[in-house]
N, C-alpha and C positions, 0 to 999 in steps of 0.2 A: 444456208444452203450447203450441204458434202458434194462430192463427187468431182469427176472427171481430174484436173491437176493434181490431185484430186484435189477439190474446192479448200483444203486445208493448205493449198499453196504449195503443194512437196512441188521439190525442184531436183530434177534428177541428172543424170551424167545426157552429153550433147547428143543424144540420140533420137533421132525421128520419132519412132516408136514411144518412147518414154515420155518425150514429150507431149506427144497425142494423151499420153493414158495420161502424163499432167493432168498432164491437163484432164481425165473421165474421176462429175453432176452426173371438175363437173363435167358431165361428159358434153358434148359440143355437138350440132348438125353436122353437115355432109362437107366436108371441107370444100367442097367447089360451088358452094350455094358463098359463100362467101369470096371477099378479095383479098387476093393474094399480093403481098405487100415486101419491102423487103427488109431486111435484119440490116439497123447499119454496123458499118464497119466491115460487114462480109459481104461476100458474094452471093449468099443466099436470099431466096424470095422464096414466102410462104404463104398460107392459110393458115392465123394462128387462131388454134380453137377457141371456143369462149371463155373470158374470165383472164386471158393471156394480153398481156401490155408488153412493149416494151421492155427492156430491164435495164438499171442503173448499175455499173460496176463490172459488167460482163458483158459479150456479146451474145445476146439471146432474149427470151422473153422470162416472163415471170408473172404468175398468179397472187396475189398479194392473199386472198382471202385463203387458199390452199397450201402455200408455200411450196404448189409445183412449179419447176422450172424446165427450161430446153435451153443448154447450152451447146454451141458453136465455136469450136475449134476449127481453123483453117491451117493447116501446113504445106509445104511445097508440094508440087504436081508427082515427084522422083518418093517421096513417101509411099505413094497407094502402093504400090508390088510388095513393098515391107508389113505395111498394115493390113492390107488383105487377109495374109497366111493368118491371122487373126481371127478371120470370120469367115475361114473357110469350111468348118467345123464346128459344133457344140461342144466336143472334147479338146479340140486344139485353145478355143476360146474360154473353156473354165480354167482352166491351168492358167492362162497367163493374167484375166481377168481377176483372177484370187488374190495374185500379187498386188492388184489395187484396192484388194479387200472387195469385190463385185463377184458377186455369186450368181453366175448366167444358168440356164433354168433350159433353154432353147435357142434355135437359132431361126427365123425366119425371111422369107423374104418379101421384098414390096417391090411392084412393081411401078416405077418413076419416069415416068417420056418413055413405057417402052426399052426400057431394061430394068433388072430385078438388082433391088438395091437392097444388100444384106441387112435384119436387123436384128440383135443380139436381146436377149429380153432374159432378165435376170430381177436382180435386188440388191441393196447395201445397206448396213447397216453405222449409223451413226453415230456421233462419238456419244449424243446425249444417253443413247440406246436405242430412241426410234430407228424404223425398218422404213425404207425408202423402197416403190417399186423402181426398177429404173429399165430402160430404152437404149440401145446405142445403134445407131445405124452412120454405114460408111458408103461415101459420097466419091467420085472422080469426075475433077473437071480442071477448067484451069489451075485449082487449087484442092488440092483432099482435103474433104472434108468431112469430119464426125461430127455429129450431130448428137446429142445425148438430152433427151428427156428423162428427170426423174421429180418423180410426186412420194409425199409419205402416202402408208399405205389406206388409213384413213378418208383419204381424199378418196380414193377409190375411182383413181383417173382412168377411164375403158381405156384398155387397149382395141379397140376399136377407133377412137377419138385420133389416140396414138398414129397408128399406120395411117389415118387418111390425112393426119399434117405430114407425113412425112410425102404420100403420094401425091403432093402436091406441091412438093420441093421444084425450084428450077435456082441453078446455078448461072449466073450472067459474071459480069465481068468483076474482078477484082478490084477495092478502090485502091485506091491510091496510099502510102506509107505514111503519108503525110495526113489523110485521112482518118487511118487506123489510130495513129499516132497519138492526136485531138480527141479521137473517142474514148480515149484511155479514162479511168477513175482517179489518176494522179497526171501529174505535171511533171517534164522527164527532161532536162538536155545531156545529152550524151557526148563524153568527151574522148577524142580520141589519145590513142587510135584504135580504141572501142568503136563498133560502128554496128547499126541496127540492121540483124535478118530477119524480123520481122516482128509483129506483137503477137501473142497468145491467149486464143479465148477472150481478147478483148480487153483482158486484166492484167495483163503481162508483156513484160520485154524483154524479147531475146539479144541481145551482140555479143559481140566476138572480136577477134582481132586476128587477121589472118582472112585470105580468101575462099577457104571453103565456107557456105552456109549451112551444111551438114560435117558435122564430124565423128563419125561413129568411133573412131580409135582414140577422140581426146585430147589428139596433140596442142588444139588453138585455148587463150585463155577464151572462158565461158563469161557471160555476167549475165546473170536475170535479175529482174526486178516486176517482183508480183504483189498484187492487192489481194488481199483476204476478203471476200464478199460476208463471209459467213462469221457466223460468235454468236452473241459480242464476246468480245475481249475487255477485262477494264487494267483502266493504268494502274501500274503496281507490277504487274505479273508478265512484264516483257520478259525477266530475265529466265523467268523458266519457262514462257512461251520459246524465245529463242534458243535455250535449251534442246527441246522437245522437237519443234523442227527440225535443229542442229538432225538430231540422231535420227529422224526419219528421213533425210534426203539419201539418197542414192549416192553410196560411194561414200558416204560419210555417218554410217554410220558408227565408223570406229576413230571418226578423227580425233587425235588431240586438241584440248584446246587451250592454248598458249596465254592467253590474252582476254579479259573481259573485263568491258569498261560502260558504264552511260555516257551517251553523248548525242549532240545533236543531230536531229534525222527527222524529215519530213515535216520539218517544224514541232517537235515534239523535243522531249527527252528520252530517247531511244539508248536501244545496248549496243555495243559493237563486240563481239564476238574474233579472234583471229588464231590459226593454231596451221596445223601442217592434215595430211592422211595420206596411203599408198592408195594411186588411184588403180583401177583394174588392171590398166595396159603397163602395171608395174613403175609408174613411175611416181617420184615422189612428190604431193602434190602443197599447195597453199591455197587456204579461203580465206575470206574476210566474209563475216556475214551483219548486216544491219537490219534492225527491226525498232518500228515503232508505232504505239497505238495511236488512233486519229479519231474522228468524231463517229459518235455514236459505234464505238468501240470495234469500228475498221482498225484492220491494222495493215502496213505496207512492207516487204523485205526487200534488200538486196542482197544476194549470196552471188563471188567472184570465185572462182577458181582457176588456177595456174600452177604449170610448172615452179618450184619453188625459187628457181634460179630468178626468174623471170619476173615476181610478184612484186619488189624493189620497184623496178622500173614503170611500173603501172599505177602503182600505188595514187601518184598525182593524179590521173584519170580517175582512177576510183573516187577519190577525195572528191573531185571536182561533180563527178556527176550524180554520187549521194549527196552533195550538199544543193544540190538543183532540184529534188524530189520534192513534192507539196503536195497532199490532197487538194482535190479539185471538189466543190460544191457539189453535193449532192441532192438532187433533186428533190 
C-alpha cells in the first residue's frame, strides 16, 4: 500500500497539517442497502463497499483481492480550520497535494448528515511505477478526520462505490488512548518524560515533551514511531532503507549524519542512524533515527528530534523506549 503519511512512513516537522498528509493512501451496491459498522480505533462508522475487510497494521479497511485501501487519519478537533484551506479549491489543493507527490484532478463534494463534505479526487503514482486512483475527503467532528481511499487503477474502483461509503460516514465518539494504543501493529512503552498525543492512522505514534500537542514553531522534542504497512522490505537493506527515509523526511533532508551503527530494535538487528540539521525556526537541531525489518518484510522506525542542547538529556528515554518496541502478530 503508498499513500497518505504517505504510506512510505515520511515523518515530517510537528505540524497538524503535515502530519495529516503523513500521514495521505469491485464496484459495490447502494451503500445503505448494507450495515454500517465501525473502523476500530477511530471514531468512524461506515458502509464498507464489497470485497472491503477490516485491515491489519492501519486504521482502515482493505481489499485483499484488489489491493484497494481507505485509510483513516484522526487528528485534533483545532486541525480542521488549517486543513480545510486545503480543500477549499482544486488549485489551492494541487499545489500542496503535489508535495506528497498526489496529483488532484478535481474537487467534489458529498453530501454527509446534511452537510457537504469536501472530496479531493486525484492519483499517485508509486514507487514500483503503478498509478493508484486515489480519494481524499475531510471530515469535522470531535476529531478531524481525513479519510483517503485509494485502489490501483486496474481494479477500476467506481467512483460512484467511492462517494456512497463516504456518504454514509457517521463520526461518534472517540475511543479511548489506551484503546488506540492496543490497536497498534507494534507494541510500544513510552518513557518519559516523552508522553503520547495521540497515535497516527492507526500505525504510528506521536509524543512529545512539553505541553503543547500541536507545535507548529518546533520548539518541543518530537518522537514518532511508525510501522511501514507497505514493501516488502527484505533484511540486508535497512541501512539504505534508512538512508533513503533519512532524506525524505521533512526538515531533514540535508542533515548530517554523525553516527551509523546496527543494533538492536524491535527484536531484530536494526540501524541506528544519529547526526545534527538546522531545523526551519533556525535552530540547531539532533535526531536519532531507528529502523528495523520484521516479519514478512514489515518494517518499524523511530525518528526523535530536539534541540541539540537538549538530546543528552533524553537520550535515556529514547533508549528505553526503542528497546520496548516489538511487532505484534499479525493476523
Amino acid at each position: 500500500m503508498t499513500g497518505g503519511m504517505n504510506r512510505k512512513a515520511r515523518l515530517g516537522r510537528p505540524r497538524i497539517a503535515a502530519l495529516a498528509l503523513v500521514a495521505l493512501l469491485a464496484a459495490a451496491g447502494p451503500a445503505g442497502a448494507q450495515e454500517r459498522k465501525p473502523v476500530a480505533g477511530t471514531s468512524v462508522s461506515l458502509v464498507a463497499p464489497k470485497g472491503f475487510e477490516p485491515a491489519t497494521g492501519f486504521a482502515g479497511l482493505m481489499n485483499k483481492a484488489n489491493q484497494a485501501s481507505v485509510l483513516i487519519v484522526e487528528l485534533p478537533a483545532e486541525a480542521y480550520p488549517q486543513l480545510s484551506t486545503l480543500f477549499e479549491n482544486s488549485d489551492t489543493a494541487k499545489v500542496n497535494f503535489a508535495r506528497q507527490n498526489v496529483t488532484i484532478t478535481s474537487l467534489d463534494r458529498v453530501t454527509v448528515g446534511g452537510e457537504k463534505v469536501p472530496l479531493l479526487i486525484g492519483s499517485q503514482v508509486a514507487p514500483n511505477g503503478g498509478t493508484f486512483d486515489k480519494w481524499i475527503a475531510l471530515f469535522k467532528g470531535e476529531k478531524t478526520v481525513m479519510l483517503t481511499v485509494q485502489a490501483p487503477k486496474a481494479a477500476k474502483l467506481a467512483p460512484a462505490t467511492v462517494k456512497a461509503m463516504i456518504a454514509s460516514v457517521t463520526l461518534g465518539k472517540e475511543p479511548s488512548l489506551d484503546d488506540k494504543l492496543a490497536a497498534l501493529p507494534f507494541a510500544i512503552k513510552v518513557a518519559a518524560p516523552f508522553r503520547v498525543v495521540d497515535t497516527i492512522g492507526g500505525s504510528g505514534v506521536l509524543t512529545t515533551v512539553g505541553d503543547k500537542n500541536t507545535d507548529p514553531s518546533g520548539t518541543q522534542p518530537l518522537m514518532i514511531v511508525a510501522y511501514q504497512n507497505s514493501g516488502p522490505a527484505k533484511p540486508g537493506q535497512e541501512q539504505a532503507l534508512s538512508e533513503t527515509l533519512l532524506k525524505g523526511t521533512h526538515n531533514l533532508e540535508d542533515a548530517t549524519v554523525a553516527e551509523s551503527k546496527r543494533t538492536p530494535f524491535a527484536g531484530s538487528d536494526g540501524v541506528l542512524l544519529r547526526g545534527s540539521f538546522k531545523h526551519a525556526n533556525g535552530a540547531d537541531k539532533a535526531f536519532a533515527q531507528y529502523l528495523a525489518i520484521g516479519p514478512d518484510g514489515r518494517f518499524v522506525r523511530l525518528i526523535v528530534m530536539a534541540n541539540a542542547a537538549e538530546m543528552p538529556q533524553l537520550q535515556p528515554a529514547i533508549d528505553q523506549t526503542a528497546a520496548s518496541i516489538a511487532f505484534t502478530a499479525k493476523p
